[in-house]
PLY file of the C-alpha trace (Angstrom):
ply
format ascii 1.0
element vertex 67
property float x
property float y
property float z
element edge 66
property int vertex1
property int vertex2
end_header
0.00 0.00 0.00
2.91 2.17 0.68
4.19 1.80 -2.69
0.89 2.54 -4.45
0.72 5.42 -2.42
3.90 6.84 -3.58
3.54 6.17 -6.91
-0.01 8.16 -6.81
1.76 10.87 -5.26
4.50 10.54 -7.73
1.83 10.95 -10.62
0.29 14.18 -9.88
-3.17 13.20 -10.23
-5.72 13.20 -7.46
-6.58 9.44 -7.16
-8.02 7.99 -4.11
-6.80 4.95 -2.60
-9.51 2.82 -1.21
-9.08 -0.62 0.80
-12.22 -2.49 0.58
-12.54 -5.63 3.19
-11.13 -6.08 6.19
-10.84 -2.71 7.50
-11.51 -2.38 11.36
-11.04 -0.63 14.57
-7.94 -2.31 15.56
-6.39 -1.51 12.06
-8.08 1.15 10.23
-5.40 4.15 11.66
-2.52 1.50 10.25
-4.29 1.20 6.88
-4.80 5.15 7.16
-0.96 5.86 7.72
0.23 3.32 4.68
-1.69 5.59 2.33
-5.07 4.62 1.98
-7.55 7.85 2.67
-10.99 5.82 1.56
-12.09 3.08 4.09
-15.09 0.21 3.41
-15.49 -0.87 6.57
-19.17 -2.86 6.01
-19.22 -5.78 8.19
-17.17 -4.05 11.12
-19.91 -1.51 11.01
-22.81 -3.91 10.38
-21.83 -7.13 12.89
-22.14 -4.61 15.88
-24.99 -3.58 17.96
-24.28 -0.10 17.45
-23.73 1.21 14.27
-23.00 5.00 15.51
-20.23 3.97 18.29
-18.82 1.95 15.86
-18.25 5.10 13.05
-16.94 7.19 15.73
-14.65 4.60 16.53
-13.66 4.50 13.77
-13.33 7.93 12.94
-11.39 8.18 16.62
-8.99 5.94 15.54
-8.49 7.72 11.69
-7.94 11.25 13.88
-4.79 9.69 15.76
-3.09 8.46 12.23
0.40 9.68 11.27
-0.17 10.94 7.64
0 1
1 2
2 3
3 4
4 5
5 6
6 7
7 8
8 9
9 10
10 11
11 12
12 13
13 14
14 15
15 16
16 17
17 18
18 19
19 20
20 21
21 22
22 23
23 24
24 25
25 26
26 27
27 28
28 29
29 30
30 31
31 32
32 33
33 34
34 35
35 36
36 37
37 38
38 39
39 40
40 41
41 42
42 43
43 44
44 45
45 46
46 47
47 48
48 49
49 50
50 51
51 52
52 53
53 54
54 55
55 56
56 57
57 58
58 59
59 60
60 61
61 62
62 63
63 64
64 65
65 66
């Protein structure tokens, strides 16, 4: 992911890189700090009781990333 970050930034063009699957609390700052900035996180959103603690954990964890 690194790599496919640099080489986007290396480009010039505005792309977004998106990880699709697998993306969770306990991992979604890491994925955030190898380069991806858009996050499908579906079933860590969907297989918990509550859906709005679970975004703002979420988004908790994406405001402590290292860019």
């Amino acid at each position: 992911m690194r790599e496919a970050r640099r080489l986007i930034d290396d480009s010039g063009y505005p792309i977004r890189l998106e990880v699709d699957g697998g993306v969770k609390i306990d991992n979604i700052r890491l994925i955030a700090e190898a380069g991806a900035d858009t996050f499908v996180a579906g079933s860590a959103i969907f297989n918990t009781p509550d859906y709005r603690a679970t975004i703002a954990a979420l988004r908790a964890e994406l405001a402590q990333a290292d860019p």
